[in-house]
Every structure is written in C-alpha cells, then in structure tokens.
C-alpha positions as CSV (number, residue, x, y, z in Angstrom):
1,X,89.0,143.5,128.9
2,X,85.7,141.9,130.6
3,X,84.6,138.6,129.1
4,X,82.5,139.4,126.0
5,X,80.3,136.3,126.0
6,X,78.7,137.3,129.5
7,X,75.0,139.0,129.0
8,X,75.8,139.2,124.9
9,X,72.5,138.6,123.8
10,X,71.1,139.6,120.6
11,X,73.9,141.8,119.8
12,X,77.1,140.9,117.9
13,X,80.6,140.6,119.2
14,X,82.1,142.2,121.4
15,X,79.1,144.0,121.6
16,X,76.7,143.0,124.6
17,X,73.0,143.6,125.2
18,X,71.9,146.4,127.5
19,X,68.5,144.6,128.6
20,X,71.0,142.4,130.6
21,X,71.9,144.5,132.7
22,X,69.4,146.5,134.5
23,X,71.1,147.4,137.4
24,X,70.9,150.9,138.4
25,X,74.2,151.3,139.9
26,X,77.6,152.9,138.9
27,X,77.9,156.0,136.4
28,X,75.3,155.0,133.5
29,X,76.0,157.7,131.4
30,X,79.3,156.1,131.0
31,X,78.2,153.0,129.3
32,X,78.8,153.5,125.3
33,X,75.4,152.2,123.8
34,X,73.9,152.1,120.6
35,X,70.9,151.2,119.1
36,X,71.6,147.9,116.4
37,X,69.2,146.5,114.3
38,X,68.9,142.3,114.9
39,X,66.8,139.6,113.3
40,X,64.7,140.0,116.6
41,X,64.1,143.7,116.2
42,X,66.3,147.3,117.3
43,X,68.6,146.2,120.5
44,X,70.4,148.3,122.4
45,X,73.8,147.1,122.3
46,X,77.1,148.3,124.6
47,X,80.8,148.1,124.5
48,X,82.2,146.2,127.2
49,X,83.4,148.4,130.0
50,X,86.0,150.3,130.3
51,X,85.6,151.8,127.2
52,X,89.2,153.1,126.9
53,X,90.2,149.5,126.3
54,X,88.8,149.6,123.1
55,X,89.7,153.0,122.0
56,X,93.4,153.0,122.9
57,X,96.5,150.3,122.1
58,X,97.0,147.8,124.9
59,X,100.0,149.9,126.1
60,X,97.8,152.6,127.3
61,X,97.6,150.9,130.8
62,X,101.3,151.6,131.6
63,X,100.4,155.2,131.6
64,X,98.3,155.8,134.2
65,X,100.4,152.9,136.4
66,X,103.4,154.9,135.8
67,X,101.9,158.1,136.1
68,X,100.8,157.1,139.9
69,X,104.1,155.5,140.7
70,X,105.4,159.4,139.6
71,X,103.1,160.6,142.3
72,X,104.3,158.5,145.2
73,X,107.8,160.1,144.1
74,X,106.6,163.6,143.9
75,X,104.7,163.3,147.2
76,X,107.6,162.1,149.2
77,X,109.3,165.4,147.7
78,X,106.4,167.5,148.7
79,X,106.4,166.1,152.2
80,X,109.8,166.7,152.4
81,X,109.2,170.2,151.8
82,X,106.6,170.2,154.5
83,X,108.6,168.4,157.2
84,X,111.2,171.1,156.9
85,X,109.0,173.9,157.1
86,X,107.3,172.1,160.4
87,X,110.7,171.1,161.9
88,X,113.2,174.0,160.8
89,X,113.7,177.4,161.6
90,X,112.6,180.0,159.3
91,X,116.2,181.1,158.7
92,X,116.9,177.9,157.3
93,X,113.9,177.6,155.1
94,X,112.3,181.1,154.7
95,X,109.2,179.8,154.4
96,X,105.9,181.8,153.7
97,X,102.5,181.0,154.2
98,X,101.4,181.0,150.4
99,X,104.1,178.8,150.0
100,X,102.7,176.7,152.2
101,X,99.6,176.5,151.1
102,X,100.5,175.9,147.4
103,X,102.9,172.6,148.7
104,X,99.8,172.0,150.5
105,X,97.2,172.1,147.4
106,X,100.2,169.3,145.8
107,X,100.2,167.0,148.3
108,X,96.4,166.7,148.5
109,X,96.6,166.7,144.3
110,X,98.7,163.7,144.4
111,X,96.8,161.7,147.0
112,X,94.0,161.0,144.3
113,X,96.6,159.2,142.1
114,X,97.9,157.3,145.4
115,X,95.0,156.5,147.0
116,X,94.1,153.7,144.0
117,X,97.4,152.3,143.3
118,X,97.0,151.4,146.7
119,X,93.7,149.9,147.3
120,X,93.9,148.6,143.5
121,X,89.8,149.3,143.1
122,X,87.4,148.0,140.2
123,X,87.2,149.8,137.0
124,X,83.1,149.0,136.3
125,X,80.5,148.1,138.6
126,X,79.3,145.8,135.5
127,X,80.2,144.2,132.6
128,X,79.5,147.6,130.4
129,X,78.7,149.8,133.4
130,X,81.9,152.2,135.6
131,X,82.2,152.8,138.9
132,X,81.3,156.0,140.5
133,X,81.6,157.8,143.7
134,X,78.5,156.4,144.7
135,X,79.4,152.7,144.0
136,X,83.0,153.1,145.0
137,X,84.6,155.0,147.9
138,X,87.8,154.3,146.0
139,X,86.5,156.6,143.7
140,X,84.9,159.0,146.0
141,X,88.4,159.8,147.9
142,X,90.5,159.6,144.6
143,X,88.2,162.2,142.4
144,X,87.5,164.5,145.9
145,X,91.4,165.5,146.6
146,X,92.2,165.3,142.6
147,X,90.0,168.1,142.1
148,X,90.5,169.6,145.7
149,X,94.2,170.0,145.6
150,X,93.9,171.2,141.5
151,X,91.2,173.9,142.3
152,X,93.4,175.1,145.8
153,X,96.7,175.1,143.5
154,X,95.3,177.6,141.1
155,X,93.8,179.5,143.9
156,X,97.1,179.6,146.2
157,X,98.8,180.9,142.7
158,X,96.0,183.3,142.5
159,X,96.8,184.7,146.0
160,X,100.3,184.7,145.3
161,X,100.6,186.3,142.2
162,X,98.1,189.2,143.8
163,X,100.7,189.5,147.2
164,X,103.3,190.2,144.0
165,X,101.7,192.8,142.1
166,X,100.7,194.8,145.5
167,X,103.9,195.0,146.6
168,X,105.6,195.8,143.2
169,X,102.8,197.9,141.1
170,X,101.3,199.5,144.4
171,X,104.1,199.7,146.9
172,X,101.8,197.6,149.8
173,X,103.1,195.5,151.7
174,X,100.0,192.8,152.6
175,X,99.1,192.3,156.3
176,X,96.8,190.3,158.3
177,X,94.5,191.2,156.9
178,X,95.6,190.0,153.8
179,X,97.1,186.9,155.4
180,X,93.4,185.8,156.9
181,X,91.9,186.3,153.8
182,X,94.0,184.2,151.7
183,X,93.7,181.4,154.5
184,X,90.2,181.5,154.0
185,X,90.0,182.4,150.6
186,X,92.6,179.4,149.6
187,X,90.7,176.6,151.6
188,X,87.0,178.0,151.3
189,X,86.8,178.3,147.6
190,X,87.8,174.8,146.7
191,X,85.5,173.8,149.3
192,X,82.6,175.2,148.0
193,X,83.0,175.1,144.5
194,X,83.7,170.7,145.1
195,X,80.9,171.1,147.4
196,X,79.1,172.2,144.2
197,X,80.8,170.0,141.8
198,X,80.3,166.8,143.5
199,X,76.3,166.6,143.6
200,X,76.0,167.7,140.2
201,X,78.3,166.7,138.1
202,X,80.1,163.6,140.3
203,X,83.4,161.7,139.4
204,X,84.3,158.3,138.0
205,X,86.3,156.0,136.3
206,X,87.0,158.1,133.1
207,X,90.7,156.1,131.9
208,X,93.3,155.0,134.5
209,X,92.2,153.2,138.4
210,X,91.8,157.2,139.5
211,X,88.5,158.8,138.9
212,X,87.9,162.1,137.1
213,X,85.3,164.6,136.9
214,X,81.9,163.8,134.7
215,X,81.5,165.5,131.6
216,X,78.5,166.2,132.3
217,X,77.6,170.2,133.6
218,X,81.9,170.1,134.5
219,X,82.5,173.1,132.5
220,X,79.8,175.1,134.4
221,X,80.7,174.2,138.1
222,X,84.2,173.1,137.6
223,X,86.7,174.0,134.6
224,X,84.9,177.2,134.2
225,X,85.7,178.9,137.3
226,X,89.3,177.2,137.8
227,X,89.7,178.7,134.3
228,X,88.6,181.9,135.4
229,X,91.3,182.3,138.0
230,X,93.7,180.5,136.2
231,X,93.0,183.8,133.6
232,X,92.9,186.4,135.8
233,X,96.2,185.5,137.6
234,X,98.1,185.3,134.4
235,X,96.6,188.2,133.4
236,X,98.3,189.8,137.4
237,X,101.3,188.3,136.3
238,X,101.9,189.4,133.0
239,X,100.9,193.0,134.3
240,X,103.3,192.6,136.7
241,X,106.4,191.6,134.3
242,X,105.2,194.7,132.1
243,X,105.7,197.0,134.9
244,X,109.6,195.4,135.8
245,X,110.2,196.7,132.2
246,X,108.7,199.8,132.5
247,X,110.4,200.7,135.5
248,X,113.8,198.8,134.1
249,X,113.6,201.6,131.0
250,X,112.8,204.5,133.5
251,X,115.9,203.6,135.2
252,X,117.7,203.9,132.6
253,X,116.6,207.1,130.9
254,X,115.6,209.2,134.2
255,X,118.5,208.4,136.7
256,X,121.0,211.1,134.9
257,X,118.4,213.6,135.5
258,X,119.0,213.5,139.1
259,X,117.0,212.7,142.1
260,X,113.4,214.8,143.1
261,X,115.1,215.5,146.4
262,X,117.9,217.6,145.8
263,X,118.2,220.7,148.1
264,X,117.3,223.7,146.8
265,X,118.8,227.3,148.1
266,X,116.1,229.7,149.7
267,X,115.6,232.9,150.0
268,X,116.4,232.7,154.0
269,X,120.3,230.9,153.1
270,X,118.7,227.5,154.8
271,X,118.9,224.6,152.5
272,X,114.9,223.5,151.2
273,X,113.6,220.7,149.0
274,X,111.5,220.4,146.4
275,X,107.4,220.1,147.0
276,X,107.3,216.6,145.3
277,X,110.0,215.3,148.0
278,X,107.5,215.7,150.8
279,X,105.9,212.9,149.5
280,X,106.5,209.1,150.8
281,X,105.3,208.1,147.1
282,X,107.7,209.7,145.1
283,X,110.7,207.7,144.4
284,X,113.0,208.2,141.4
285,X,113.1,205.5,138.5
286,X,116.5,203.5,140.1
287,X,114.8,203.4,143.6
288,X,111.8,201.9,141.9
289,X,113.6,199.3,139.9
290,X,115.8,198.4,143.0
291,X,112.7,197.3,144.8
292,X,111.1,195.3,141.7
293,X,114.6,193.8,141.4
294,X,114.7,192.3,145.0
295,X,111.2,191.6,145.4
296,X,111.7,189.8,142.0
297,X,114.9,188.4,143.6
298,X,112.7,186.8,146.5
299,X,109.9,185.8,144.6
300,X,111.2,184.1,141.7
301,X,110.7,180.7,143.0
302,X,107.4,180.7,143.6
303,X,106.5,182.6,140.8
304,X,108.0,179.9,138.4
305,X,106.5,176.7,140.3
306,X,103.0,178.4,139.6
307,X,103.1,179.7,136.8
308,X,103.9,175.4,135.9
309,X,101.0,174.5,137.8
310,X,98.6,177.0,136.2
311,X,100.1,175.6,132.6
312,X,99.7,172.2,133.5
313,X,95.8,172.1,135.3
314,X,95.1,174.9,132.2
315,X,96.4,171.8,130.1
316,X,94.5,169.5,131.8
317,X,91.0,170.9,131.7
318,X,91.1,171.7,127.8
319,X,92.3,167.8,127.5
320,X,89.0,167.3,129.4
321,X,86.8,169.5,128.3
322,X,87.7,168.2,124.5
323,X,87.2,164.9,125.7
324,X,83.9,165.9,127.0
325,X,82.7,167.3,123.9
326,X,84.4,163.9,121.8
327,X,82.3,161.7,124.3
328,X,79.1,163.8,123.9
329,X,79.4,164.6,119.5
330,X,79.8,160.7,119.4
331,X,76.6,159.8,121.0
332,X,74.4,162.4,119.6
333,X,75.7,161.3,116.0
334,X,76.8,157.8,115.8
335,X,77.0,157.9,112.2
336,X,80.2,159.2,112.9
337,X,81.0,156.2,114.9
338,X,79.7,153.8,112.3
339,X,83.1,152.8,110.7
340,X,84.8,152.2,113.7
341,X,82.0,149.9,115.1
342,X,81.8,148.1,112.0
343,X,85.3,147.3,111.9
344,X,84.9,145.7,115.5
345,X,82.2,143.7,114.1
346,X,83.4,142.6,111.0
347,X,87.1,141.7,113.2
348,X,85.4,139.7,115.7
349,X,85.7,142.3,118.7
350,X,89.7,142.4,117.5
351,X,90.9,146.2,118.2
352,X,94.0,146.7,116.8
353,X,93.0,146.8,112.7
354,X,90.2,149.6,114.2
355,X,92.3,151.9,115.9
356,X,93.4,154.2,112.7
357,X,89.4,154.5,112.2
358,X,89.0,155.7,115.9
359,X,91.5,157.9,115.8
360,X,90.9,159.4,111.9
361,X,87.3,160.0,112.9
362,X,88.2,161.9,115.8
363,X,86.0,159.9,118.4
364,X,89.2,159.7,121.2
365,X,91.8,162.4,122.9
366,X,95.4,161.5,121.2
367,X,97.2,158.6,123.5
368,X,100.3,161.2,123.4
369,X,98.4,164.3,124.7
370,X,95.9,162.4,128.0
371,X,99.9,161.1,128.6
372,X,101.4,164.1,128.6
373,X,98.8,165.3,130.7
374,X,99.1,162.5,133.3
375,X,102.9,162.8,133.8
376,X,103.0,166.6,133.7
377,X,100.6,166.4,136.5
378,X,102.9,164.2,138.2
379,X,106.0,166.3,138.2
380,X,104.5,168.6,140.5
381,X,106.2,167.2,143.5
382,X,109.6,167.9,141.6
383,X,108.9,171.1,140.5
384,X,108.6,171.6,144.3
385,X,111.4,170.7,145.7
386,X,113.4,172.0,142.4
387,X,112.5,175.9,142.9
388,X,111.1,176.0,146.7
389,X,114.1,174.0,148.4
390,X,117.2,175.3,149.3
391,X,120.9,174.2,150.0
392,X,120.5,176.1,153.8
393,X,117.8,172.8,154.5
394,X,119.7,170.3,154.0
395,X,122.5,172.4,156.8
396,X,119.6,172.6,159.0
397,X,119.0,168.3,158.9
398,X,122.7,167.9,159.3
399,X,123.1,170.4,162.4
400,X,119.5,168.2,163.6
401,X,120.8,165.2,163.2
402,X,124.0,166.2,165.2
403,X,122.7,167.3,167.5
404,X,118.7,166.6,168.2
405,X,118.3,167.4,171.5
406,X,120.1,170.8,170.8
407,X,117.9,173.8,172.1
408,X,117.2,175.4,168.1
409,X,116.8,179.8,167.9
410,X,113.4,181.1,167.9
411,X,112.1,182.3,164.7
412,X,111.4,185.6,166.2
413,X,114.2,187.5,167.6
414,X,115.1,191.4,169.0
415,X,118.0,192.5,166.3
416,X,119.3,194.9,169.2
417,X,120.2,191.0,170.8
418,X,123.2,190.8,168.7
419,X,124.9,194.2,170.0
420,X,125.5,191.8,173.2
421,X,127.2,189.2,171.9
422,X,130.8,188.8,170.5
423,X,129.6,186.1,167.8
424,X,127.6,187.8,165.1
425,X,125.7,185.1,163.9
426,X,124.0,184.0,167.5
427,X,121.5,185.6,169.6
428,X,121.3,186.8,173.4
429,X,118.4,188.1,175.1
430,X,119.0,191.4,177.2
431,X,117.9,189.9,180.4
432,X,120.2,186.7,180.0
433,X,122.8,186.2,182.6
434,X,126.3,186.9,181.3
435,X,129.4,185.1,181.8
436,X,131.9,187.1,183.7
437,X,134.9,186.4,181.3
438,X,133.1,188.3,178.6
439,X,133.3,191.4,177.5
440,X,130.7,192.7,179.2
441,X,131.7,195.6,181.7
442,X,132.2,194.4,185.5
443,X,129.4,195.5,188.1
444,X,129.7,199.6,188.7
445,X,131.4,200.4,192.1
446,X,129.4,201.9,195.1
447,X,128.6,205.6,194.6
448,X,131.6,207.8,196.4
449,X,130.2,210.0,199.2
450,X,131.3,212.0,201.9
451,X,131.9,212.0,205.4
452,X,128.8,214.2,205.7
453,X,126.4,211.1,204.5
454,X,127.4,208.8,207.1
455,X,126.6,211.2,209.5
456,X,123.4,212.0,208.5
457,X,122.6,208.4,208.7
458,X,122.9,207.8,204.7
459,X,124.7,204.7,203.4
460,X,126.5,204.4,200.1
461,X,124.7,203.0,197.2
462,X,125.4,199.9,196.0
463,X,124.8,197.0,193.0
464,X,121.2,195.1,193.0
465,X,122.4,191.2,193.0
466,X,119.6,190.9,190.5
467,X,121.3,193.3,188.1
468,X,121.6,191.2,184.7
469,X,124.4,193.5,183.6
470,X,127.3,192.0,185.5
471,X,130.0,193.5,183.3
472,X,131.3,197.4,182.1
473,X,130.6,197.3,178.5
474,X,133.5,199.8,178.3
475,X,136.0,197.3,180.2
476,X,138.6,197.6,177.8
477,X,138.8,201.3,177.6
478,X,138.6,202.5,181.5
479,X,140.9,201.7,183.9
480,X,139.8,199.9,186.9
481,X,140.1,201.7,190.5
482,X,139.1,200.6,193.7
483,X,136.3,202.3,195.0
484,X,137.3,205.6,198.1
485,X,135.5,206.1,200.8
486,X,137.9,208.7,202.5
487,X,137.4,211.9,203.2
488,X,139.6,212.7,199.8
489,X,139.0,210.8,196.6
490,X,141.0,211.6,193.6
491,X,139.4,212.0,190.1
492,X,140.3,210.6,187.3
493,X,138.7,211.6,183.9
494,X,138.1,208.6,181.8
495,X,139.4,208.2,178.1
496,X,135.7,208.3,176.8
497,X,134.7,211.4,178.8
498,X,134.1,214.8,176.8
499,X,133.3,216.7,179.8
500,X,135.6,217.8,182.5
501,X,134.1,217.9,186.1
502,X,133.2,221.7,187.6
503,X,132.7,222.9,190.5
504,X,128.7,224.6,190.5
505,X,129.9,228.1,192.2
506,X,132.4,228.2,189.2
507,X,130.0,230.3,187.0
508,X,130.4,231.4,183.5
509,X,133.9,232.7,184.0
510,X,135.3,229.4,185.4
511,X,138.5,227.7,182.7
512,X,138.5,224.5,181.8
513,X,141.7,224.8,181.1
514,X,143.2,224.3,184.6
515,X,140.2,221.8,185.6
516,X,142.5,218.8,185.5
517,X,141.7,217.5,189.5
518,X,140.0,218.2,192.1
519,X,139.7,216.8,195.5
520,X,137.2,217.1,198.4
521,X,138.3,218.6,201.6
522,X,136.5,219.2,204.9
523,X,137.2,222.5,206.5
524,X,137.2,222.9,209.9
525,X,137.4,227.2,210.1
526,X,134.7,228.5,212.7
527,X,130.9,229.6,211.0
528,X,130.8,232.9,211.1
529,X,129.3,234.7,214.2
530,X,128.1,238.4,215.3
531,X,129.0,239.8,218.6
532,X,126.4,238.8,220.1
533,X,127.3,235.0,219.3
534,X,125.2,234.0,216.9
535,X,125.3,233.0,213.3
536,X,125.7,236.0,210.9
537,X,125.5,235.8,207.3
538,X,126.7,239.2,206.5
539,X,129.8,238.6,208.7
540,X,130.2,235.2,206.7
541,X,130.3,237.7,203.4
542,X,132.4,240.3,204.7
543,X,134.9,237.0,205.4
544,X,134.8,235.9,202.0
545,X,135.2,239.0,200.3
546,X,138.3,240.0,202.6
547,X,139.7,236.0,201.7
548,X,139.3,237.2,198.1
549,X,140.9,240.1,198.0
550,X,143.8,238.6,199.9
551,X,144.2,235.1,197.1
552,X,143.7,238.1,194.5
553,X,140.3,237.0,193.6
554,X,139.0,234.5,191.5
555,X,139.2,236.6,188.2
556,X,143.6,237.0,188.6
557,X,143.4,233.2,188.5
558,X,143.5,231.9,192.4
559,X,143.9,229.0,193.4
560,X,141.2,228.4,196.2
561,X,137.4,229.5,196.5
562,X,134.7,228.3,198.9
563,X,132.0,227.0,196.5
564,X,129.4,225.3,198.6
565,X,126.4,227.6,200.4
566,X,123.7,227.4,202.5
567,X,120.5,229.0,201.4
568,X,119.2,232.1,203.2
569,X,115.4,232.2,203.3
570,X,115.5,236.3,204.2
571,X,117.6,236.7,200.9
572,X,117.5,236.0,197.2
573,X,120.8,234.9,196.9
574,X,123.5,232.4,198.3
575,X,125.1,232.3,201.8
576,X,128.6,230.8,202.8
577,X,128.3,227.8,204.2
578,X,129.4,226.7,207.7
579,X,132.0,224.0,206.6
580,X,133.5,226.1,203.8
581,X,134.1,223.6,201.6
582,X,137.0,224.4,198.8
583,X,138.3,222.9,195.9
584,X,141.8,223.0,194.1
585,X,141.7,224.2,190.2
C-alpha cells in the first residue's frame, strides 16, 4: 500500500489530495477520486493507488502471483506440444494445422502473465496514479499478447469448429483454400481488431503485475466482437452435435429398410439400380452415422480443449465487462460509495472493518469469481497437453533420444512403397536399390533367340546395370534355369502361367491339349525350285500339301507341320518358307 502521508493535503486519511499530483502520465481515469468537502473549501480527494488494495483482503495478492507461476507451468506444457509437432513425424503426433494454431494462440496468451513475474514492474506511476502502456512497456507487452493470444484462441476455435461442421453436415472436405484462409483469417483478425483496441481503449494495471484492457469503449472494439465469435461458434457446434443425433436415430430406424442401391431386375434380364443411386450424395442413414462417428472419433480432442477456452475467455470478459460497469456506476453516483468511504475515514485508512460495506454495496467483482477467472485462464496449458498429446509422442522422444542421428521417415510417403518391403510398418521407395538376399526376384535372363539372329548380325538382349529391380518378385514360385542359347531350347511352362505357348500357323483348330512342349528346329530340306531353277512358290505348296496328305494332315492329329512362311507380294496369302521350320505338338 503506498505511503498515505505523501501529497495528503487537505484531505483526510488515507485519502490524498489530487492537486498534488499533476502529472499527466499513467492511466488517469484509473485514479478513484472524489470530490470532499474541507474547512478550506471542496477538494478533490483520491485513494491511494492500486485501488484493489483497498477493496480486497490482503490475501488477494497471492492470486495473481500464483496464477502466473500456473502460467510458466502451462507454457512449458504448451511448448512441449509445440516442440513435438516441430521435431516429430506426423505419424507420431498427427498434428493439424488448427491445432497448431490454437496451441499457438496459448502460448502467446500465457506470455502476458510471464512477461511481469519476470521483470517484476510498478503497479502506479504515482502515489494514486497506474501504469499504462504508455508509461510502462511492461505493461504494453503483458496487455498486447494477453489479448492477442485470447482473441486468436477464440478465432482458431472458430475455424475449427467451421472445418467440423463442413465435413459432417455438408460432406466437404476443406482444402487450400480453406487452409490459407484460416492462416490468414486466425492471425489477421486479432491483429486488427488489437490494432484497433490498443489506440482507443489501451491497457493497464487493472489488479495483479499484468495489465488488462480499459473499461473504457472495451466492449465496443474488444469483448464485443470476441463475443460475437465466441457465439457464433457455439452456435456451429451445437448445430453440429444436433445433426450426430439426427443421423444416430436415422440409423437406427432406416437401416432395416435396406440400402437405396439395391439392384433392381429390368426389362432386358441385366441387373439396374435405382435413379437415386446415381447420385454421389445419397448415402443411407448407417453410412452417414459411420462418417459422423469417425470424424467425431478424430476430432474429439480438439473439440473439447475449445469448447474450455471459449468457456473460460466467455467467463473472463463478462468478469470484465461487470467490473467495467461496477467501476463506472461508482463514479457517476458516489452516494453509493459513501458508506464504505466513511468507514475508511472514521477507521483511520484501516480496511479490514470496511470490507463487508464494499462488498454489500456492490462496488467490487467477488475475490472468488476474478480468482477463478485467473486460474481458469491458467489451466490452459494443461488442458493442452491433456486432450492434444498422445502416448505415440512420448515413443517418438524415446526412439529420438536413442537414436538422434537416426535418418527419421518422411511425413509424405507412396502407400504402393509398402508392396516392396517384407516389414509392414517401414517404407521403400521404388527406385531404391535392393538387397539381393531379399525377396525380390533375381535380374531376368537374356532373351532366347535363334541361330538366325546371330547371323543377321543381331545380339541377344540383355539386363540394363541401372535396372533398380535386381530381383524376380516371383523367386519363390519359378524355378530357376540357365539361360540356352542352342539351336534347341526346351520350354518349360511356369506354375503361374495360364496360357500355354502356340505355334501362330496353328489356327482355330489347333488343341491345347497336346501343347505340352515344343522345341525349335532348323531344317535343312532344299527351297523349293521350278525347272527352270529358280524359286517357286506353287511348287513349295504342291510340297506341303503332298507332306500332308502323307502325316495324314493336321486335322487326323499329326504330329509335324511347317508353320513359319515367307510373305508373297503377288499373293494375298502365306508362302512356305525356305528353312521350313517345324514344331513337335
């Protein structure tokens, strides 16, 4: 309590004389001053500053000290929160961007009660007069991110209670659109409305070392708007929870009446559906309450923390505004006042016998109520680390403290990656080089040619080094057989194959049934020639046909046919070829 004997004046104790102070510095509307009448005349006496030393019990002090020793608790959980989302994977911590940003709007809300039990600044400027943001930078920092991080809390809540009800009531899934928006939308808006608040209402030393908004013009620039969000995403929320339990009774009357997509018989024998399953709206009543249950299932968490916050800052700024409109009925009406000031005067500036006046004329907020607004402000680092941590964090510190320097997964990652890896839980890129004692199929074999390639100058194709598949996926199901590069090369029809091989001269009326091998052969008969000594294709067909009828044809099931040809130019069919290749069926 400042020294009451300093600048007293005319005035009576504790009261002191406002003529002896003229200074025009610190928040002047927040000296209490009334006019007394004296032996010399009407003085305009003051109650010593701060003014909540008068109106509240001498244990009102450990409030706000405990309330900011809270803070430093909550922040450390808050950061802590942070820190994993900056340093863990996402699979550890499933973290979201309005998550973010609401952990975000805490921290920043705590720094303005940490900031002064840390620099440990002056309550008043003067003996009756407080400290402002003008007078104090103390005060400027504290008030600035108090009601920066209140007004983006209630915002980031906003935002998330709207990415809710699109994605339950409307079936939209928000994009980035949505997500550059809300970044601008959650840091903009409590920048502009403190922009705003700061020049016309101001902060100072209101009760406590941290400062607090002004009474004066707050409810215009301030509580009214973080109100007015604060209302409309309850009123998002509560819409939301009423269509969870519409669509929870829907499923359970409308399910036994079947699904809207159950083939119906038409005329034509083919099996139709009805109009309204054409539509990627329509779901049935149990596919709509599957999706409200797990997005409900994923967004508890964050719906419970806010919903907190929006109670508690709600709390807070009708604590405020009635202490605004306390502050303001008792200096337009001091009559009101009287018996309490009396009281100080008549007990020599002694408090304690004048508090039951204070209170019984309604003057003061209840000590129990700006407490319980103080430490439910300062839980919100708890509530934090309560509903948005998880067990799969503290895993993800243990597996980085093991191992630091540990190359971590990338947040991002191609689900076809896990077809390629015999561990389920760990990811391999396509074009990552394999180790050859996995089960990865061995490098294919150079492709089997003939005789005839070699002469025409072609070589057999083989594997590029740069190849990243270096194994047969199908390893364990074919066989493994040296590659032939004969003149015959037995087939052998792997366990996976469907198909049998075919000759291409086999036609239509070739069996499968007796394809079971087949080898390549070089024949070495003469090309057929005319008289004359040169090539003949009719005399190659006359050759064929009598070979034919000799094997009994290819109809009565022989055994050899010549199936490669040579193309004629002067005819619109096949010709035998020279080399009479054949094949055993």
């Amino acid at each position: 309590m400042a020294n009451t004997t300093l600048g007293q004046g005319a005035c009576t104790a504790p009261f002191l004389q406002l003529s002896n102070f003229p200074g025009t510095v610190g928040y002047l509307p927040g000296r209490f001053c009334a006019p007394v009448p004296t032996i010399e005349g009407t003085v305009d006496c003051c109650l010593p500053c701060p003014i909540t030393d008068w109106v509240y019990s001498d244990d009102f002090n450990v409030i706000p000290t405990a309330a900011e020793w809270l803070n430093v608790a909550g922040m450390v959980c808050a950061g802590s929160i942070i820190l994993s989302y900056l340093v863990l994977p996402v699979q550890k911590t499933s973290r979201h961007y309005l998550t973010i940003g609401l952990v975000i709007s805490l921290c920043l809300l705590q720094l303005g009660f940490i900031i002064p039990l840390a620099a440990k600044p002056e309550q008043c400027h003067d003996a009756i007069t407080p400290n402002d943001m003008n007078s104090d930078k103390t005060c400027a920092f504290s008030g600035a991110f108090l009601l920066f991080g209140g007004f983006a809390a209630i915002i980031w809540g906003f935002l998330r209670f709207l990415h809710i009800h699109l994605q339950i009531c409307w079936q939209l899934v928000p994009g980035k659109k949505f997500f550059w928006s809300s970044i601008m939308a959650g840091w903009g808006l409590p920048a502009l409305f403190i922009a705003i608040a700061l020049p016309l209402t101001g902060v100072s030393y209101r009760f406590g070392n941290t400062c607090h908004i002004n009474h004066e013009k707050a409810l215009d620039d301030y509580w009214g708007p973080l109100l007015a969000f604060a209302a409309i995403s309850t009123v998002l929320q509560f819409g939301t929870f009423g269509y969870c339990i519409r669509v929870y009774i829907r499923s359970l009357f409308n399910d036994s009446k079947g699904s809207t997509s159950e083939p119906v018989n038409s005329n034509n024998g083919l099996p139709s559906y009805a109009s309204r399953a054409g539509s990627v709206k329509t779901v049935t009543a149990g596919q709509a309450y599957r999706r409200v249950k797990k997005v409900i299932a994923l967004q508890w968490r964050g719906t419970v923390i806010v919903l907190i916050i929006i109670i508690n800052v709600v709390f807070l700024a009708v604590v405020f505004v009635q202490m605004d409109n306390t502050v303001t009925s008792a200096v337009q009406n001091l009559g009101k006042a009287e018996p309490w000031l009396l009281c100080l005067v008549l007990n020599g500036g002694n408090k304690n016998p004048c508090l039951d006046k204070v209170k019984a004329v309604g003057l003061v907020t209840n000590e129990a109520t700006v407490m319980a607004v103080l430490l439910l402000l300062s839980l919100n680092g708890f509530w934090a680390i309560l509903f948005l941590g998880r067990t799969s964090m503290l895993y993800g510190w243990l597996d980085l403290l093991r191992s630091p320097f540990a190359p971590r997964p990338t947040d991002f990652v191609s689900v076809d990656a896990r077809r390629f890896s015999n561990n389920p839980k760990t990811y391999e890129m396509i074009s990552s080089p394999l180790p050859q004692s996995s089960s990865m199929p061995k490098a294919p074999q150079a492709v089997v040619t003939s005789s005839s390639t070699k002469e025409r100058g072609l070589s057999p194709l083989t594997q590029s080094p740069d190849s990243g598949y270096a194994n047969d996926y199908f390893s364990n199901e074919v066989e493994q057989q040296p590659p032939t590069f004969g003149k015959e090369a037995a087939y052998r029809s792997p366990k996976l194959s469907f198909s049998t091989p075919r000759p291409p001269s086999a036609g239509p009326g070739f069996s499968s049934e007796n394809s079971i091998s087949f080898s390549t052969r070089i024949d070495s008969s003469p090309r057929p020639l005319s008289p004359q000594g040169r090539y003949s294709p009719a005399v190659g067909r006359r050759q064929r046909a009598e070979s034919r009828e000799s094997a009994g044809g290819r109809s009565e099931g022989g055994g050899r046919f010549s199936p490669i040809y040579d193309w004629d130019p002067t005819s619109s069919y096949a010709q035998g070829s020279k080399r009479g290749d054949t094949f055993e069926v």
